[in-house]
N, C-alpha and C positions, 0 to 999 in steps of 0.2 A: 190621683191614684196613689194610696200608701204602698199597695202590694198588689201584685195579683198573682195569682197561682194557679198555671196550666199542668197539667197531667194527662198521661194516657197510661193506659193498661189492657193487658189482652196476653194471651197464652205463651210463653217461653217458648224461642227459638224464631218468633218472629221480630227481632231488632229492637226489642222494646227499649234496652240499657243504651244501643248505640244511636236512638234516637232520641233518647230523653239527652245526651251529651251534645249533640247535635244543634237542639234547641236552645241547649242553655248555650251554646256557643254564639247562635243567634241570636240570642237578647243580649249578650254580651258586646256583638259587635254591633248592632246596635245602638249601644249608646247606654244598656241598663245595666244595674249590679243584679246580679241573681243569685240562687243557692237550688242545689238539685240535690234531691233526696232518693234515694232508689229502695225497691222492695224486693225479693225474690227469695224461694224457696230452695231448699239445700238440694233437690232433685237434680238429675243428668239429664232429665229431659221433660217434660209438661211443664204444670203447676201454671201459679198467677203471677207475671212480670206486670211491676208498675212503678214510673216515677212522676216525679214530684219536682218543679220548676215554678220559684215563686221570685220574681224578678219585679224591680221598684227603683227610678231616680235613683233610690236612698240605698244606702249599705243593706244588702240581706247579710245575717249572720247564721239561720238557723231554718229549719225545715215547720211550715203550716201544714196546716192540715185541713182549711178548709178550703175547698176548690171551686174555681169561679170557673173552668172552660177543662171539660173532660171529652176527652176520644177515647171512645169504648169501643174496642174489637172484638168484645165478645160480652156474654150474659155476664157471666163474672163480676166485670169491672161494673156494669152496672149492680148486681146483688151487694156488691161490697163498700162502693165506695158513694153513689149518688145520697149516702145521709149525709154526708158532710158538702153536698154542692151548697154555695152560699147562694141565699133568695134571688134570682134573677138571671141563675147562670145558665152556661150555656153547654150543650151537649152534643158531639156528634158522633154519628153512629151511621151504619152502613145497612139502609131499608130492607135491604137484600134478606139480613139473616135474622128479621120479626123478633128482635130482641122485646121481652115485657118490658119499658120505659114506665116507668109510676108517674104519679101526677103529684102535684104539691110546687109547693117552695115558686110558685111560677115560672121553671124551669122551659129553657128552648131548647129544642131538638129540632137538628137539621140534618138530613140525611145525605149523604155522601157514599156514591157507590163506590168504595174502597177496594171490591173485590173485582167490581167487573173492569172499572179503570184501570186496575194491576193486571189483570186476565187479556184484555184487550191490548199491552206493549210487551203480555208475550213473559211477566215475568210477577206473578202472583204472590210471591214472598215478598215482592216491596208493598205491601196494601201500607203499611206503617210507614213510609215514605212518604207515599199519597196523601194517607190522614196529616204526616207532617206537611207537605206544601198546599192543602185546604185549609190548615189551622191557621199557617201566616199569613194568609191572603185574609179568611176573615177577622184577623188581630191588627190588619194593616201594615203588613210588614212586607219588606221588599224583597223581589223571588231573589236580584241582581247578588244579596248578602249571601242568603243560602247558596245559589250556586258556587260561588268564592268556597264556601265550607266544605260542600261536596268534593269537589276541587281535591281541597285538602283531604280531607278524611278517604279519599276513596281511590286517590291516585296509585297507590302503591297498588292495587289492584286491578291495574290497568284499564285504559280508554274508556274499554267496555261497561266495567262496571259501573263509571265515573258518568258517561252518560245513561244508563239503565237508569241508574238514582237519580240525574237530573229529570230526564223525562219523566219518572213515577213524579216526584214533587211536584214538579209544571204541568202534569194534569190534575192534579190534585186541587196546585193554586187555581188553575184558568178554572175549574170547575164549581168552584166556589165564588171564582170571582161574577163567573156568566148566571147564576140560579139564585145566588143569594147575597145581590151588591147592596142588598139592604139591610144586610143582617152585620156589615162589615164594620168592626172597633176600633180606631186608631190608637191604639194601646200601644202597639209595638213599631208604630213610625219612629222613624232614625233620629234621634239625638245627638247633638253633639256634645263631646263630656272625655277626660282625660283615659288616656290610654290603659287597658285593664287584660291581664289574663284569667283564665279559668282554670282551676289546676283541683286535684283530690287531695287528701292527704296521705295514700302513700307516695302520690307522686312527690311531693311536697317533701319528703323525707328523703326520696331517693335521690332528689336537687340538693337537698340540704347532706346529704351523706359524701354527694360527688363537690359539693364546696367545699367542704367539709378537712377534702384532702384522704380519702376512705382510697386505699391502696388495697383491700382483699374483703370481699364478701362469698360467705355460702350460705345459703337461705332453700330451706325444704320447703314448697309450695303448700301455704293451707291456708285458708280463708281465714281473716280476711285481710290478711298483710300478703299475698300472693303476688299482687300487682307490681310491687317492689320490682320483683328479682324481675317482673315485664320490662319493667323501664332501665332496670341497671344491666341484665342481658347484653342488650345489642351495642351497649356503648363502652366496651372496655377498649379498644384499643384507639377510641378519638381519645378518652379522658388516663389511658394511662393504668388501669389497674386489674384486678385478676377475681373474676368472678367463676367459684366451681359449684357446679352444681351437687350435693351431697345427698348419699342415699338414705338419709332422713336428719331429724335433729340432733341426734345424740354426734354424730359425725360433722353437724354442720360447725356446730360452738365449740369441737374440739379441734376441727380444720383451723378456726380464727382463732383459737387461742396460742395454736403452734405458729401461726403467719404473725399476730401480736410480737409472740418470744421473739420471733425473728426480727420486726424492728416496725413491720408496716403497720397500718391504724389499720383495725377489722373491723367484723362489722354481720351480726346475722337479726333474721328476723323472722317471725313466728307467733303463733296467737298463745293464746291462754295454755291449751292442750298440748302444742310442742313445745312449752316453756317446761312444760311438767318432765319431759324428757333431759331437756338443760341443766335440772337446778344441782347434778353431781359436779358438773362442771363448773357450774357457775359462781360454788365454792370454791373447785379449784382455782380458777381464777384471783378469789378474793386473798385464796393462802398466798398462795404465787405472785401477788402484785401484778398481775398483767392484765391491761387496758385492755377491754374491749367493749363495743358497743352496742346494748339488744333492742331492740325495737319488738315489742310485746303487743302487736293487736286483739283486744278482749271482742270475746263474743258472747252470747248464750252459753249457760254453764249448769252444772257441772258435767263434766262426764263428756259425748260430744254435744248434749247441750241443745244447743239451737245454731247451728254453723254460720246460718246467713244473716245474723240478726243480733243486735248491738247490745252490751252491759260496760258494767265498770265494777264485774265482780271480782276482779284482780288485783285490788291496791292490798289486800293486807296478804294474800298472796307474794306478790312480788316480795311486799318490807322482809319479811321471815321466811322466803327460800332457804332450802339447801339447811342443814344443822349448824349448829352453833352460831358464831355473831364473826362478820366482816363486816368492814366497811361498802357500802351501796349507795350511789348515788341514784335516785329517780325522779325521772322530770318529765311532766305531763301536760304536752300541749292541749291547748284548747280550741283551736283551728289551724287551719292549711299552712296558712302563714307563721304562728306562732311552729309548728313543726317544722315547719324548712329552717327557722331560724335554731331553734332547740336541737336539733337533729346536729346540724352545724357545732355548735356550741358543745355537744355530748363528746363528741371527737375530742377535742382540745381539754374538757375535765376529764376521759378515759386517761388521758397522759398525761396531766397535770399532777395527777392523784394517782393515777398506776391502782386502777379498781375498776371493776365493771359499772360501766352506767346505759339505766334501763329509760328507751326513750317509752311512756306506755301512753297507749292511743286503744281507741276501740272501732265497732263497725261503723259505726256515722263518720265517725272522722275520717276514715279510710278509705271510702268508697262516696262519700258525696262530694259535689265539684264546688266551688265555689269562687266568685269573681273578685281579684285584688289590684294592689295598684302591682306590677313587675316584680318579683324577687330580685331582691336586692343582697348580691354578697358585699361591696364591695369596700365594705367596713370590716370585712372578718380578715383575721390575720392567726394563721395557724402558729400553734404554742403546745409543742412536745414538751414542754415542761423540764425536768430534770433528767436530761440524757448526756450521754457522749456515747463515740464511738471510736475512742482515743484508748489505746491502752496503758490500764493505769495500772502500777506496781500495786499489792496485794489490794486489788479489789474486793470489797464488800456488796453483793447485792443487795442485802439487809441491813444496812448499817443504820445505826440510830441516829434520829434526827429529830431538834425542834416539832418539827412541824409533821412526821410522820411519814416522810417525805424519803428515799434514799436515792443517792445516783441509779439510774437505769442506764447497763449498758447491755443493749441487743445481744442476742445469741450470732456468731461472725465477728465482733467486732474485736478481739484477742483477749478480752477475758478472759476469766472462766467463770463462767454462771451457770445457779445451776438452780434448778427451778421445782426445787420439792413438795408435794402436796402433806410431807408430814412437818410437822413444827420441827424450826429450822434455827441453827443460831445467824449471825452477820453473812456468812459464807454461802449460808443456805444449807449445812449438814444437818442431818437429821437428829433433835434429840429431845430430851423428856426432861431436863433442868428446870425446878420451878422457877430460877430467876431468870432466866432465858424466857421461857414460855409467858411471863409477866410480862418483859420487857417488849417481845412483839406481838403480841398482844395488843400493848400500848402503843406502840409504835403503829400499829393499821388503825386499829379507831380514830387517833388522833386524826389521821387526816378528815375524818369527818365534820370536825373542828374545827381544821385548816379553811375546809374546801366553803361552811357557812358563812366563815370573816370574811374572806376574800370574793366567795364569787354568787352566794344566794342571791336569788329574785324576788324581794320581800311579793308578796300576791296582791294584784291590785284594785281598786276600788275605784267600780264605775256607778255613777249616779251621785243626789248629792251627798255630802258630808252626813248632814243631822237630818236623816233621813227615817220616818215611823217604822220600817220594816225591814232589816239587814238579811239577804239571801247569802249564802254560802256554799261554792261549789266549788267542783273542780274538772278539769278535760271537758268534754265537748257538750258539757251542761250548759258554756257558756254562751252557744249560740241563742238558744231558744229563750236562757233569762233576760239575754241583751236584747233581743227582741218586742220580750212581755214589759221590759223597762220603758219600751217606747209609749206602752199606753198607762205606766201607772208613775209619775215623777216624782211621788213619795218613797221611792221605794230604791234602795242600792244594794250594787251586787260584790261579794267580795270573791274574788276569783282564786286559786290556786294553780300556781304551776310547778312549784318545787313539792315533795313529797318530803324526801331523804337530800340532804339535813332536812330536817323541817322546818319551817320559820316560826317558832314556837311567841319568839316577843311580838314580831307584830300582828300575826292571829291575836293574841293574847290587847295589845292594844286597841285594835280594833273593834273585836268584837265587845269590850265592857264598857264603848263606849253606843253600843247597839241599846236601842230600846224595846225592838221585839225581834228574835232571832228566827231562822228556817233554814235550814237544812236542805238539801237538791240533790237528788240524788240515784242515777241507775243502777240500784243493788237493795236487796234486803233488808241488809243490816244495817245502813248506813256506814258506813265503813268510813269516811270521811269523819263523819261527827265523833265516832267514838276516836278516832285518832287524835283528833283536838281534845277532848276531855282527856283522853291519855295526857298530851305532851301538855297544856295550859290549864285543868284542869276545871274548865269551862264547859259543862254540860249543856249541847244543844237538847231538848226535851221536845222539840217541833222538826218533823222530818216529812219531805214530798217527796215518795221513793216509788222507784216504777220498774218492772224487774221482766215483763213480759216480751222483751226484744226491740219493745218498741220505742225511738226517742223521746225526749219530751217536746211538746210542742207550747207557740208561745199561747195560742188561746187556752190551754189546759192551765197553764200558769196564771195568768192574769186571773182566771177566774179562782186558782188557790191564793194566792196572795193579795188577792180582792177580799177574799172571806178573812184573813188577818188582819186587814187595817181594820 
């Protein structure tokens, strides 16, 4: 088995997202790597909830799409999704509600009464429970893990619950196990295999923000960076720091830019559409020297777009917020992992540099799970950069420096600082000198400078060297190339995770030494490619751009980059 890929779908409000987490949890403990992809419409209430769990021995990185074992709770999931069952698979469904099942593809169907097993323990919203504990009985998997999970996930909502969902699953499994012991897969029998968590990527950021050393957050809830302020909520006073909730974004990034001045690392977060609200401030910031750090989840765009559904229409967006030119850092993970570490990392260059830096992610990365070995801090070591808090005779907040760089001393600390958004001389006073205005000027770019010598992540190169067909992407494009790499080993990928500075020499190195280029890309324009012809002046002219919400997947790939060799 390379992979295989379970799914279920059926109408929102029936557990579909907390069961598809559930599962991967299960394959996870288990003993497999997996990746879960989720679907869902921007509605308050109906629509199609569906996810996507494709678990393998082998590292998943990114979401399939073609599915071997579907649970359909309703017509829907079959009108939508059985073109993509792959020849052989398998289907169940609940005889009860005379769903049309088509023929083809030699497809099984086994029917599982989901509705009357939930009806008969007295608790008919768990039928997705049920479909979950008949699915692992016939994938061969063991009730003893899930129960453990249930455990987990459901304690905080006391006894009751904990067993409602045990019992839904264990009639599900036993029911499957007694009707259809011959239809049963050993697919998902326990392996043994190193110890793995399953984590999304806001959570991933919210871990990376609390390692990080992130002392004040205020974060306005909007999909699909929402989950954050879920996970950093409830933990401020184990870890120590001050989370307020703000009556929208323009309040949120002016909240952490005053807690920044004051001395603590901020920290807000926000999709595409609340950035739009930020970018007065986010200039401020850049006049002001004051660190803080955004985390930017892209969705569907323009306007509100497509709320629940994934682009990467925001790179040239973020570069050119706000009028005229500061210095920006932006760095763009490419999974769960790389985020927790980046997110980390953003903190210590917010205060390194005394500038805003934009951690940008989108909806895949945000909201799908995926399984890794532990997050690991325990190499990071926090670095405020150029501060005191010692009072120093006629301090300069502005003062010119090398590197671009001035002493930072907090607002409390017996200075006097003073934090102007109009062009300012050394002191921070206000004024309109061309040689003044020159000099800080110079003095903020420069660190852009600084910050490429010392602390860039040239972008890296997976697959071989002298390879027929060089891909190029960046963020969470990187799941589904690494993927498609597995069936094509002519082919490598160069990946991107710095934006701003940009790595202009080694783009520039790399790719002239490509013998046919392509482009990857969730947006339009390709927004990636023309930024490379901007900074190295290397025209990609081949671009696989996908702009309908939906990720790329690796079979869609393989077969585009099959057609270029």
């Amino acid at each position: 088995m390379k992979q295989f890929t379970f799914s279920m779908g059926g109408e929102a409000g029936y557990g579909i997202a907390s069961t598809g987490f559930i599962f991967s949890k299960f394959a996870m403990r288990s003993g497999y790597h997996c990746y879960t992809y989720l679907e869902y419409p921007s509605l308050i209430r109906g629509g199609h909830n569906v996810f996507f769990t494709t678990f393998s021995k082998e590292k998943i990185s990114g979401p399939y799409k073609t599915i071997d074992f579907l649970v359909a709770l309703n017509q829907e999931t079959i009108d939508r999704h059985i073109e993509n069952m792959s020849k052989g698979g398998l289907v169940i469904h609940d005889g009860a509600l005379k769903l049309n099942l088509p023929t083809g593809k030699s497809l099984h169907y086994i029917d599982i009464q989901f509705m009357s097993l939930a009806r008969g323990l007295g608790a008919i919203l768990l039928r997705d429970v049920v479909a979950l504990g008949a699915s692992i009985a016939l994938l061969g998997g063991e009730l003893k893990i899930l129960d453990s999970i249930i455990k987990e996930e459901f304690s905080k909502k006391g006894e009751a619950s904990v067993k409602a969902n045990f019992e839904a699953a264990k009639a599900g499994f036993d029911y499957a196990k007694k009707h259809y012991s011959l239809a049963v897969k050993h697919i998902l029998s326990p392996i043994k295999t190193s110890k793995k968590m399953i984590v999304n990527g806001n959570e991933a950021v919210a871990f990376g923000a609390l390692a990080g050393g992130m002392q004040f957050s205020a974060i306005y809830p909007m999909t699909p960076t929402s989950n954050i302020l879920h996970v950093l909520a409830p933990l401020q006073e184990e870890h120590k720091f001050i989370y307020k909730q703000p009556e929208d974004e323009i309040s949120a990034i002016n909240m952490a830019i005053g807690a920044s001045f004051a001395g603590a690392r901020s920290m807000v977060a926000t999709s595409g559409g609340g950035f739009c609200l930020m970018t007065e401030a986010f200039g401020l910031a850049g006049m002001t020297e004051t660190p803080i750090v955004i985390i930017e989840g892209m969705r569907g765009a323009p306007a509100t777009g497509l709320p629940t559904w994934t682009e990467q229409g925001d790179l040239r967006f973020i570069l050119h917020a706000h009028q005229g030119e500061f210095p920006r850092i932006i760095i763009a993970p490419g999974d769960a992992e790389e985020a927790f570490h980046l997110t980390m990392k953003a903190f210590n260059l917010a205060d390194k540099y005394q500038t805003p830096v934009v951690v940008l992610i989108d909806k895949l990365l945000c909201e799908s799970f995926q399984s890794f070995a532990p997050l690991d801090s325990s190499k990071f070591k926090i670095d405020q950069g150029k501060i005191t808090y010692d009072v120093i005779n006629n301090y300069q907040r502005y003062a010119l420096s090398p590197d671009g760089i001035s002493l930072r001393a907090p607002a409390g600390s017996g200075n006097h600082v003073m934090g102007n958004s109009d062009e300012h001389d050394t002191y921070g006073y206000s004024t309109e000198e061309s040689e003044t205005k020159n000099a800080q000027m110079k003095k903020r770019m420069t660190k852009l400078t600084a910050c490429a010598r010392k602390e860039l992540i040239e972008p890296k190169l997976y697959g071989p060297k002298n390879a027929e067909l060089t891909v190029v992407g960046w963020g969470s494009t990187k799941g589904a190339v690494l993927e498609a790499l597995k069936q094509l080993p002519n082919v490598n990928f160069l990946h991107l995770n710095w934006i701003s500075p940009f790595p202009t020499e080694s783009i520039a190195k790399h790719l002239k030494k490509a013998k046919k280029i392509v482009n990857v890309e969730l947006n339009y324009s390709g927004q990636l490619g023309g930024l490379i012809a901007e900074k190295t002046g290397i025209k990609i002219t081949d671009n696989i751009l996908k702009f309908d919400g939906r990720p790329f997947f690796p079979e869609e790939l393989v077969a585009e980059f099959s057609k270029r060799l």
